[in-house]
PASEBA-1860 file (N, C-alpha, C; in nm, 3 decimals):
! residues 250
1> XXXXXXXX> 6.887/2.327/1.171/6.883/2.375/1.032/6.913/2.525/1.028 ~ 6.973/2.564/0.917/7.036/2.739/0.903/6.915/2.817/0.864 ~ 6.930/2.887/0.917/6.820/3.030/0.886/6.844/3.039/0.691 ~ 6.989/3.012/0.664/6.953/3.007/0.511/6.894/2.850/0.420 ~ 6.893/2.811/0.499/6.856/2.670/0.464/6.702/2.662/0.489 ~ 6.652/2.691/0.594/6.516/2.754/0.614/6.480/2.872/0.484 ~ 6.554/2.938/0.482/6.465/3.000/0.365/6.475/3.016/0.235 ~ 6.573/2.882/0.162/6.592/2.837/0.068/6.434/2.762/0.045
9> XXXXXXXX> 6.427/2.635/0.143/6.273/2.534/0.178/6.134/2.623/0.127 ~ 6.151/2.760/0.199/6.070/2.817/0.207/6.043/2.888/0.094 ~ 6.138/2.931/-0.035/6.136/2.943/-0.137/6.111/2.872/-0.209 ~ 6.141/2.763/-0.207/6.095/2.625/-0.291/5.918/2.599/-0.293 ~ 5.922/2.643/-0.131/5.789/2.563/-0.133/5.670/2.662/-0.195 ~ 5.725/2.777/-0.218/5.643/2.884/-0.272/5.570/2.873/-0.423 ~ 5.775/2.892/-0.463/5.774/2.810/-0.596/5.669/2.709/-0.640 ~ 5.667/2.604/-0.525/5.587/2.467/-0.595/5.466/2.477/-0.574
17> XXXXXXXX> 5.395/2.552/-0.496/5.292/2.575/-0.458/5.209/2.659/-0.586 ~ 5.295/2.785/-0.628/5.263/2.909/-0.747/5.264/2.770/-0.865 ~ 5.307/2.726/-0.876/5.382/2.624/-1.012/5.222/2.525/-1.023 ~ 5.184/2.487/-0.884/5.064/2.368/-0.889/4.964/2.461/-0.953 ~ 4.952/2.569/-0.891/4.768/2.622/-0.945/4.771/2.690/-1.082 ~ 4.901/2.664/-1.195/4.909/2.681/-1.279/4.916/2.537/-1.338 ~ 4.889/2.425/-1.318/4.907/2.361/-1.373/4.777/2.214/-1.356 ~ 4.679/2.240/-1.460/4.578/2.121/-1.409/4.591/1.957/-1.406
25> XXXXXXXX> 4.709/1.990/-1.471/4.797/1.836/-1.424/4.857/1.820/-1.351 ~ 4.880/1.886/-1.214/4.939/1.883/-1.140/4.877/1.731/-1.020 ~ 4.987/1.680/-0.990/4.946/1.548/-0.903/4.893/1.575/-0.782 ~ 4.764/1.533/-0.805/4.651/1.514/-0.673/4.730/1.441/-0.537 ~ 4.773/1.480/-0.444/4.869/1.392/-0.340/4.935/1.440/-0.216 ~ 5.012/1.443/-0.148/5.092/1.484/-0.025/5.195/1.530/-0.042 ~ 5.254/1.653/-0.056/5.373/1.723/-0.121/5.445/1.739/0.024 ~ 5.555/1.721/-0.018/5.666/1.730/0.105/5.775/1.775/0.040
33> XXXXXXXX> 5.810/1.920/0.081/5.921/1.973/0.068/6.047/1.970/0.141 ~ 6.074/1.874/0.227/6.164/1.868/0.301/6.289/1.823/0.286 ~ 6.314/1.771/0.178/6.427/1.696/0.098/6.460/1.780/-0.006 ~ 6.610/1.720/-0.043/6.629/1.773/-0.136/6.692/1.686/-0.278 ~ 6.596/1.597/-0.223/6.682/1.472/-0.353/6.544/1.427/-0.371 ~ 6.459/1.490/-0.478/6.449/1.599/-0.529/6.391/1.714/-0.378 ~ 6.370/1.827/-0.519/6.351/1.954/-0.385/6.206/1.922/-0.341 ~ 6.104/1.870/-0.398/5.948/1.813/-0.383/5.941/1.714/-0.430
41> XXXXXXXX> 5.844/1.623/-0.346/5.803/1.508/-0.356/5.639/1.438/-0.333 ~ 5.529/1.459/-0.465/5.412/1.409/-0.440/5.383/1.308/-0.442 ~ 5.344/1.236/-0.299/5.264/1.097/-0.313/5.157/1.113/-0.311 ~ 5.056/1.022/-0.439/4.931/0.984/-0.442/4.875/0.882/-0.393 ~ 4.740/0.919/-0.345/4.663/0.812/-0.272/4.712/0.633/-0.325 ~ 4.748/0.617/-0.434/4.752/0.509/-0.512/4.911/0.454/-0.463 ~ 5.002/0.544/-0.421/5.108/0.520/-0.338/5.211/0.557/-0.463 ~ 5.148/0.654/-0.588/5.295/0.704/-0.697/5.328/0.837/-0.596
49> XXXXXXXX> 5.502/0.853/-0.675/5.536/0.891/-0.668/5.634/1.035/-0.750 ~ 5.600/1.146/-0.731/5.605/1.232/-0.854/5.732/1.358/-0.809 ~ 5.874/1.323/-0.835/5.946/1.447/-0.777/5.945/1.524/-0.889 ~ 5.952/1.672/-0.794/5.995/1.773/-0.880/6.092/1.863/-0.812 ~ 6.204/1.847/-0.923/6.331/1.947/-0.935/6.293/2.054/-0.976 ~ 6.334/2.183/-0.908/6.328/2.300/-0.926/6.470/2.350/-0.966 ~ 6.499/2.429/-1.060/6.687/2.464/-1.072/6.644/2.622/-1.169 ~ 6.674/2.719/-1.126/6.705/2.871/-1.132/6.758/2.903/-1.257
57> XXXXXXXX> 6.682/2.972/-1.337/6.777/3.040/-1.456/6.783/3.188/-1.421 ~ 6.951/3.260/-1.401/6.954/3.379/-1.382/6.983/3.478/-1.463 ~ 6.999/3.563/-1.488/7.092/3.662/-1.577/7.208/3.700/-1.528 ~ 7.291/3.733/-1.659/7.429/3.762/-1.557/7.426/3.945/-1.568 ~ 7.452/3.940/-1.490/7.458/4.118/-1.407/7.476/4.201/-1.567 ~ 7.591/4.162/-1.629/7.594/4.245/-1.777/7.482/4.303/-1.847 ~ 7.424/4.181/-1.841/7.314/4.171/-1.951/7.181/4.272/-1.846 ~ 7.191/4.286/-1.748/7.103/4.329/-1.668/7.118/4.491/-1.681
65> XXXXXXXX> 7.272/4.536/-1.692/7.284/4.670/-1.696/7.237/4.736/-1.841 ~ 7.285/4.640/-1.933/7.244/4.666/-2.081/7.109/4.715/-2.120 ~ 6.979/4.574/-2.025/6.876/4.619/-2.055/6.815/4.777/-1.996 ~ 6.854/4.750/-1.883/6.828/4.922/-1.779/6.887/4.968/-1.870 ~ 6.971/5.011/-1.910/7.056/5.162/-2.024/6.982/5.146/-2.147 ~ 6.869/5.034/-2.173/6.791/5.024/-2.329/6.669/5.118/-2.262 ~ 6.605/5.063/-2.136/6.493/5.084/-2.090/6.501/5.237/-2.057 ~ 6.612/5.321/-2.025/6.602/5.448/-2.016/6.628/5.580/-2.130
73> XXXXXXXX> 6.702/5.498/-2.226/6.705/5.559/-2.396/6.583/5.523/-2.413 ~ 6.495/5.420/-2.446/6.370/5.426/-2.493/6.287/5.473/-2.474 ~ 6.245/5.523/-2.339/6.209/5.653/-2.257/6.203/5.759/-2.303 ~ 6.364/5.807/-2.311/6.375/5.943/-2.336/6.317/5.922/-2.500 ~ 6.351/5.861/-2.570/6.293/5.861/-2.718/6.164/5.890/-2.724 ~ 6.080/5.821/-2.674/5.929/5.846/-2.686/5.886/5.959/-2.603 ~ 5.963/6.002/-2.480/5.875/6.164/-2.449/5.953/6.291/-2.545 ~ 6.057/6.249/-2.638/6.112/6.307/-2.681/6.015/6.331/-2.854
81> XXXXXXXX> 6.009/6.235/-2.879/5.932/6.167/-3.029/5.760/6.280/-2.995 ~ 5.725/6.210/-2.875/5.541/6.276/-2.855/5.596/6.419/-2.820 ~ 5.682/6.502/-2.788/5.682/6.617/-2.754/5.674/6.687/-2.891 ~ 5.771/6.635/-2.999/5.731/6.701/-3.102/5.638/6.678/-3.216 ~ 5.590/6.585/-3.174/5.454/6.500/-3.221/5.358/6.675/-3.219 ~ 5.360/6.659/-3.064/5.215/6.743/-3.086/5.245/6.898/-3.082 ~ 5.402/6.929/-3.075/5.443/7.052/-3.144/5.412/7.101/-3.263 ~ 5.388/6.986/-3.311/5.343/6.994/-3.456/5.253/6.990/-3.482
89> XXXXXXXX> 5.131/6.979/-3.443/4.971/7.016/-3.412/4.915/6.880/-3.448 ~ 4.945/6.808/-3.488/4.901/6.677/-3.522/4.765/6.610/-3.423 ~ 4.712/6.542/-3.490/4.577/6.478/-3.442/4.641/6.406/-3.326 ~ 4.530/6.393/-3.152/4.663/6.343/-3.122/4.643/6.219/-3.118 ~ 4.717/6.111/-3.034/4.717/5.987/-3.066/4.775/5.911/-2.943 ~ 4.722/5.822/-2.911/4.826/5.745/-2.781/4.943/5.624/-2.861 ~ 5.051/5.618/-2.823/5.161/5.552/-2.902/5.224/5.430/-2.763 ~ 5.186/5.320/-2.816/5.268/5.205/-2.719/5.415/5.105/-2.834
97> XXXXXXXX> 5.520/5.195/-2.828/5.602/5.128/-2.891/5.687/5.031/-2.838 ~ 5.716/4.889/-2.892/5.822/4.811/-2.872/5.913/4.821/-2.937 ~ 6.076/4.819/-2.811/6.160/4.837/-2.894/6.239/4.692/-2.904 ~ 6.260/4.667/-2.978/6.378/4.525/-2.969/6.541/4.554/-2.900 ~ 6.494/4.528/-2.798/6.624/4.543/-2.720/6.737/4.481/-2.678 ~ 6.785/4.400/-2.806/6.875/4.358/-2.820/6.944/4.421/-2.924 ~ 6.872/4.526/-2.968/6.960/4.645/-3.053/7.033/4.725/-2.931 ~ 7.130/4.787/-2.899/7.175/4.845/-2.788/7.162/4.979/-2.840
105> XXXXXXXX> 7.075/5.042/-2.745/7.036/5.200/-2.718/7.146/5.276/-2.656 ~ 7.217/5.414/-2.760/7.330/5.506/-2.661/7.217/5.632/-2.721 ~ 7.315/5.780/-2.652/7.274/5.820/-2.641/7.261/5.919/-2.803 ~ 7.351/5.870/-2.856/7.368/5.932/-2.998/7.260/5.864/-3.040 ~ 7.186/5.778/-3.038/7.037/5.759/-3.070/6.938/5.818/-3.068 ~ 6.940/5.925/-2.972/6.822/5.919/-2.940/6.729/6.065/-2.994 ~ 6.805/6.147/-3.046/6.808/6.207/-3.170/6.703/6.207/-3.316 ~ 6.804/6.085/-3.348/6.728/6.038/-3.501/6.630/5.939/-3.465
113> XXXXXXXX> 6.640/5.853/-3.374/6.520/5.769/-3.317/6.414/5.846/-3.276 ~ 6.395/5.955/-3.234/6.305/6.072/-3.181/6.230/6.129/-3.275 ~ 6.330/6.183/-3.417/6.288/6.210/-3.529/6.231/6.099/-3.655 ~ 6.277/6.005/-3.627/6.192/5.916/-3.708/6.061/5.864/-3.656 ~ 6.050/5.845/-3.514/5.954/5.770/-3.465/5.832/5.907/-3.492 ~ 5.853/6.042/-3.456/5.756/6.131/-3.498/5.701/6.145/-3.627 ~ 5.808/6.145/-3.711/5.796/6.088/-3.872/5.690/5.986/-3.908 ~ 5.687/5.879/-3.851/5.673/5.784/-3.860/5.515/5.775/-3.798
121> XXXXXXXX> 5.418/5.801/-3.704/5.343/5.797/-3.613/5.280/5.910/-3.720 ~ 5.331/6.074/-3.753/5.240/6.159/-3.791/5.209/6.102/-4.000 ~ 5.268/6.009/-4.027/5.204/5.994/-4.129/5.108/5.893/-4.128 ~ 5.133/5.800/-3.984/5.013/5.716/-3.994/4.853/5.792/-3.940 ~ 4.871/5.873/-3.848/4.780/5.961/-3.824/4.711/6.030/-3.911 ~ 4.792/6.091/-4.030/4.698/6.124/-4.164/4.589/6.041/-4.228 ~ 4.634/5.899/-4.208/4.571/5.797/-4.265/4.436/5.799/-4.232 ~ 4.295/5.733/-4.324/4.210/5.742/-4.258/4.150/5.622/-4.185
129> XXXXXXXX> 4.162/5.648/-4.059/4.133/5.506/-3.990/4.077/5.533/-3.858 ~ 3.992/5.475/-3.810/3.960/5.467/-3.666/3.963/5.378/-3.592 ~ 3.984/5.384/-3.415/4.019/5.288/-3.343/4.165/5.294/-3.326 ~ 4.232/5.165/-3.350/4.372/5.171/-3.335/4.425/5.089/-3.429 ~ 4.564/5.105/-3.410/4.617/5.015/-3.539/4.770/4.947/-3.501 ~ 4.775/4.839/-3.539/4.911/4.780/-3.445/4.949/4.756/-3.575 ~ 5.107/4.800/-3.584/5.198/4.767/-3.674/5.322/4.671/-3.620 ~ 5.368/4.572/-3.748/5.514/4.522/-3.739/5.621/4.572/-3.811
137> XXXXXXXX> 5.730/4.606/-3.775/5.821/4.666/-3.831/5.848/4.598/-3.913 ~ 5.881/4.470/-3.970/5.906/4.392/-4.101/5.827/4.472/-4.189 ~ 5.697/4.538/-4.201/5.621/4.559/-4.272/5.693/4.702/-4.366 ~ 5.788/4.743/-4.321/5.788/4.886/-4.328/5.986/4.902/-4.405 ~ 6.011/4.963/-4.468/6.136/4.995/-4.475/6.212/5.069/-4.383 ~ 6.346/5.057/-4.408/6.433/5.048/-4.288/6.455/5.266/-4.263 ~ 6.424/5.299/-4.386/6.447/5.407/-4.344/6.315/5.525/-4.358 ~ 6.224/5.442/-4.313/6.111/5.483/-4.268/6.123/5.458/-4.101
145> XXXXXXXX> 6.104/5.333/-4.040/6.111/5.291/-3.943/6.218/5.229/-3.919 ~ 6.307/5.219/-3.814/6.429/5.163/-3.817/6.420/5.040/-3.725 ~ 6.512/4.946/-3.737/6.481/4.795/-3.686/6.482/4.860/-3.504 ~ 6.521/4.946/-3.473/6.527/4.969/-3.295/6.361/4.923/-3.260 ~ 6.277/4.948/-3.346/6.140/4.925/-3.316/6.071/4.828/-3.367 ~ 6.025/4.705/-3.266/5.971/4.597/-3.300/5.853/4.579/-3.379 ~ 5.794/4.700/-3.296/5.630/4.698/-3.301/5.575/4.803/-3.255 ~ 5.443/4.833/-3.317/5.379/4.974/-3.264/5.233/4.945/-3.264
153> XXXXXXXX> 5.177/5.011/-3.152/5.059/5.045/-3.157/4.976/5.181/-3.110 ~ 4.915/5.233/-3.194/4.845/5.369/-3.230/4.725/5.391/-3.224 ~ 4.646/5.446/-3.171/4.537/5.467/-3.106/4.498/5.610/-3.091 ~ 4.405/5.646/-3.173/4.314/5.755/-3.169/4.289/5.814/-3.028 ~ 4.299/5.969/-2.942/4.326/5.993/-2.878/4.248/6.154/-2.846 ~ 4.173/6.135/-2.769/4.080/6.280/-2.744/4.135/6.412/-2.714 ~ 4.248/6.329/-2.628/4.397/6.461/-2.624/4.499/6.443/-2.575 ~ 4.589/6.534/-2.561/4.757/6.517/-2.573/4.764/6.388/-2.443
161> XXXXXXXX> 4.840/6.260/-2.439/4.871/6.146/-2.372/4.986/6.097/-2.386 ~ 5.035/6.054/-2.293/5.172/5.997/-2.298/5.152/5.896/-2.357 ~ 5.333/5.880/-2.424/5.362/5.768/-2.482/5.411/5.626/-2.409 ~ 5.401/5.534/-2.457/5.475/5.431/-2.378/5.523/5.336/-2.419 ~ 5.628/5.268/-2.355/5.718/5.167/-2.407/5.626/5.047/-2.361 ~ 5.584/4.987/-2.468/5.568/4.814/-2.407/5.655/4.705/-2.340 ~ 5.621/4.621/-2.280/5.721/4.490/-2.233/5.802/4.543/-2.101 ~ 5.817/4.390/-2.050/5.911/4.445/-1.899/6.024/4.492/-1.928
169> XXXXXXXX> 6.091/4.475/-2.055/6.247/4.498/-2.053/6.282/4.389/-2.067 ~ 6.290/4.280/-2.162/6.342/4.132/-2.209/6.476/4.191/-2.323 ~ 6.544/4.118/-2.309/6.673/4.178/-2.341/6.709/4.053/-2.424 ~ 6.786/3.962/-2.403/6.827/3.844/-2.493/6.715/3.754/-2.454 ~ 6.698/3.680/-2.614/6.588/3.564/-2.605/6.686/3.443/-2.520 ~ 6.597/3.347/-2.452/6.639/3.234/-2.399/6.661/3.152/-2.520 ~ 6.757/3.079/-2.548/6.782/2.955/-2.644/6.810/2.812/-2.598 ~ 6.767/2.761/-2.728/6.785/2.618/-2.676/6.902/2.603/-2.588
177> XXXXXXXX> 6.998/2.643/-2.649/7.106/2.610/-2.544/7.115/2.653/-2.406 ~ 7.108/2.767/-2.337/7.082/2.754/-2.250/6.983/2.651/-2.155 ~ 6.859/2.621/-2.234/6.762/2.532/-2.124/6.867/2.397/-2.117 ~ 6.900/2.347/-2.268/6.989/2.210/-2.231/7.068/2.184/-2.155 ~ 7.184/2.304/-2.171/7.246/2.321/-2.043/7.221/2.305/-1.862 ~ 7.066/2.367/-1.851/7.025/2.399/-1.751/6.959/2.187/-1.700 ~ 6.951/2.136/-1.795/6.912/1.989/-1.792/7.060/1.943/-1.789 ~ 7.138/1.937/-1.874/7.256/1.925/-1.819/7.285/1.925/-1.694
185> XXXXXXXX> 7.310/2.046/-1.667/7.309/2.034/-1.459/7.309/1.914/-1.396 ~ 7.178/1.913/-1.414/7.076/1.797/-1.293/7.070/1.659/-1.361 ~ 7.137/1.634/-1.456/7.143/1.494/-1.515/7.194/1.373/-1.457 ~ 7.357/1.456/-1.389/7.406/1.363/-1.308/7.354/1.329/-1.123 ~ 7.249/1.423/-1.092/7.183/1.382/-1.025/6.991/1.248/-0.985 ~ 7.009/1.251/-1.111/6.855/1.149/-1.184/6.898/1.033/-1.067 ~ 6.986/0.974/-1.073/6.959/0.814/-1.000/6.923/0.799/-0.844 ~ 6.980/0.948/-0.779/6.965/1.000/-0.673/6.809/1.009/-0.679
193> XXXXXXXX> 6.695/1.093/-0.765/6.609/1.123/-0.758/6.539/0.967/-0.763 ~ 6.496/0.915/-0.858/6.495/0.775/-0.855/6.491/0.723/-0.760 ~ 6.537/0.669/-0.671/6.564/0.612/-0.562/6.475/0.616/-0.508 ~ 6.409/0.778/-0.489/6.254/0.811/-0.392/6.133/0.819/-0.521 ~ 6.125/0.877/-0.608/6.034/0.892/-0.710/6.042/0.779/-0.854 ~ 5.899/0.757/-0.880/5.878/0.650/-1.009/5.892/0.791/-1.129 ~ 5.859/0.892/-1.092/5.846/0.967/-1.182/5.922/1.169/-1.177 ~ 5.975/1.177/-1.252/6.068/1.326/-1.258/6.025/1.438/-1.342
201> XXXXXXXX> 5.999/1.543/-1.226/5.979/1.695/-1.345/6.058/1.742/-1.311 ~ 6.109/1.889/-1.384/6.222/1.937/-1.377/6.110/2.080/-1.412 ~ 6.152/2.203/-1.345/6.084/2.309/-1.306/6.181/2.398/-1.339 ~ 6.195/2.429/-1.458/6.268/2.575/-1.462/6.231/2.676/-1.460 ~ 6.288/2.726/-1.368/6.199/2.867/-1.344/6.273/3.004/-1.361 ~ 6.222/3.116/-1.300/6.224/3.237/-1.328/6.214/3.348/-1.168 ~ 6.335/3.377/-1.145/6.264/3.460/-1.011/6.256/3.571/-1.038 ~ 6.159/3.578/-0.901/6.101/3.762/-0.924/6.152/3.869/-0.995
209> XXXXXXXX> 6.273/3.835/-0.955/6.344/3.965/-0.946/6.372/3.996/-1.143 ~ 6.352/3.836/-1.174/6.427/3.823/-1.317/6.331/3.793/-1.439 ~ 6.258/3.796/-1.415/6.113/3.768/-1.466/6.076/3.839/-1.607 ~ 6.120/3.934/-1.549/6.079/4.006/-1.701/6.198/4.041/-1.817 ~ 6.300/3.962/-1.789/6.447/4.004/-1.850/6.463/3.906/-1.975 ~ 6.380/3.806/-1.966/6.466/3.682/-2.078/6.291/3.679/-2.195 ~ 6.327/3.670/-2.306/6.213/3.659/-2.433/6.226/3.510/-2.489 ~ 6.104/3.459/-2.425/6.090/3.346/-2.455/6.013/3.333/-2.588
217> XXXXXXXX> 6.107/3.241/-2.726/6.068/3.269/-2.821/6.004/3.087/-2.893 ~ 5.930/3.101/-2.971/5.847/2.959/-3.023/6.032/2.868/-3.070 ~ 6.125/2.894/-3.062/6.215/2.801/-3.090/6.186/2.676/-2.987 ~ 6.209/2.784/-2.885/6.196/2.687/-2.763/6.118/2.518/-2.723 ~ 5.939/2.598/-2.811/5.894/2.544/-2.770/5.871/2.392/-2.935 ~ 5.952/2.427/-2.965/5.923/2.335/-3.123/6.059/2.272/-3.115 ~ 6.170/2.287/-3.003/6.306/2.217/-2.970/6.219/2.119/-2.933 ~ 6.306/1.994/-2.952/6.276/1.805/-2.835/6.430/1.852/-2.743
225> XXXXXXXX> 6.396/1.847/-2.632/6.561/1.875/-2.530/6.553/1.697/-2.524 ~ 6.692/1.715/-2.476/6.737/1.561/-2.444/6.776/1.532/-2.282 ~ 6.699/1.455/-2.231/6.697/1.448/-2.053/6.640/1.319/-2.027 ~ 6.685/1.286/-1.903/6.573/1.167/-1.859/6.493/1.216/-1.730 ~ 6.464/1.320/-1.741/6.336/1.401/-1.677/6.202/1.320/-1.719 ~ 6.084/1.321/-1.714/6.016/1.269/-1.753/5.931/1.409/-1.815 ~ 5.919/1.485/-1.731/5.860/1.616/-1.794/5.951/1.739/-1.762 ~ 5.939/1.851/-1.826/6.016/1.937/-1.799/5.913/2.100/-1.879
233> XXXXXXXX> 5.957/2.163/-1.755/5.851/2.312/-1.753/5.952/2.433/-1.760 ~ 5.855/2.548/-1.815/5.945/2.675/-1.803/5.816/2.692/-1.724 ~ 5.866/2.765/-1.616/5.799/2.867/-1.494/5.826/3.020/-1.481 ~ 5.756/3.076/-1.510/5.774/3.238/-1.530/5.696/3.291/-1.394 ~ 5.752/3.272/-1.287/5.742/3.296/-1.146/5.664/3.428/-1.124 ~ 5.696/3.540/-1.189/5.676/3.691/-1.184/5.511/3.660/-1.264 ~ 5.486/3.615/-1.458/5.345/3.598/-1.442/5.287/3.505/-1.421 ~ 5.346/3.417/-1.319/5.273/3.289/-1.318/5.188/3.235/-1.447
241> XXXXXXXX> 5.357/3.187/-1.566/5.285/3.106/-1.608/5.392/2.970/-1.664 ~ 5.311/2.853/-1.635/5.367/2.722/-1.645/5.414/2.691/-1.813 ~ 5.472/2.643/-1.825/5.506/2.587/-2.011/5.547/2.474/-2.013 ~ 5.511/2.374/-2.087/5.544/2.231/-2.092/5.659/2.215/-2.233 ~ 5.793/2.168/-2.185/5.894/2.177/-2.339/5.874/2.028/-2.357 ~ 5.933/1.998/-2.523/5.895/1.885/-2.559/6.044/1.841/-2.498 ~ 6.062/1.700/-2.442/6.168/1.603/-2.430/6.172/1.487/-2.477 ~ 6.273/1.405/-2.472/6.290/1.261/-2.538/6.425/1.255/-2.463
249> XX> 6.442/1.111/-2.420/6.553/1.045/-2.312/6.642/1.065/-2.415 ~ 6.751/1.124/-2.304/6.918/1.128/-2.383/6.953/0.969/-2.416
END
């Protein structure tokens, strides 16, 4: 066996291992990763049989540079925004803003984004309120707050503190279409799986490296995909966490 073939197995078996202790339905039984028709295979004492397909959703490199060039304008915005925050003597305040980053951040942004977001933060600070206060940008007009910012939260502050960007850096939401697609794939492999298993999950997952790039949104989870999987999961590898999508046989 190849040293990359060895540590393909060995990825898998990680995978399925992180995937079980997230999941309290996971089948009580003898997991054998050694095949790959499917990539795991649990037998239970009772003699069922439960494969699970594992198959990779990646980003394509584009979309990867886009988010890094959002994640470093948004940066400069907010030490740019709190610098003149408290130039301005203002009460101070700790600021965790989200930006929606599928607006694309240049650098001619970062300017009026700097000046509004200070705008914006020192009139809520006048307000009288204590504790903290989380805002949605729907709430607000566009040329008060501008759509670059999802969401904010503001927090009373004993003294001058950095600002910060929320979220790993999720860049385009995942859509139905993509997961179907991703069932697509492995469709014409089912009879193969079959053969060894009474029963099929399908494990879509998320690697490390990619984990924090895709915004998984309630479409997803209120879609029926069409598969003859029997169950089918989103796996977010990076926070270990399992998601069950609804299906119904193509």
């Amino acid at each position: 066996m190849s040293n990359q073939i060895v540590e393909k197995k060995r990825k898998e078996m990680a995978i399925v291992n992180a995937f079980r202790l997230r999941r309290d339905d996971f089948p009580v039984g003898v997991l054998d990763c050694t095949d790959e028709n499917p990539d795991a295979v649990v037998t239970t004492e009772l003699g069922h049989t439960v494969g699970i397909e594992l198959t990779e959703l990646p980003i394509d490199s584009r979309d990867r540079q886009g988010v890094r060039s959002n994640i470093r304008y948004a940066s400069h915005i907010l030490r740019i925004a709190k610098k003149l925050y408290f130039e301005g003597g203002h009460t101070p305040v700790r600021v965790v803003a989200s930006f929606d980053e599928r607006v694309g951040l240049g650098k001619r942004d970062v300017p009026l984004l700097s000046r509004k977001l200070t705008e914006f933060v020192s009139q809520v600070a006048k307000q009288d309120w204590t504790g903290d206060v989380y805002i949605e940008n729907m709430h607000y007009d566009l040329d008060v707050l501008p759509m670059a910012f999802q969401s904010m939260w503001i927090e009373r502050a004993a003294s001058e503190i950095d600002w910060d960007r929320s979220g790993g850096g999720c860049f385009a939401p995942m859509t139905t279409e993509v997961v179907q697609a991703k069932l697509a794939e492995k469709e014409s492999r089912i009879s193969d799986y079959r053969r060894r298993c009474a029963e099929l999950w399908l494990v879509i997952f998320y690697d490390t490296d990619e984990a924090a790039w895709f915004e998984v949104t309630d479409a997803i989870f209120e879609h029926t995909f069409e598969t003859h999987f029997d169950r089918v999961f989103l796996f977010n590898w990076f926070r270990q966490q399992a998601m069950e999508l609804r299906v119904a046989r193509a």
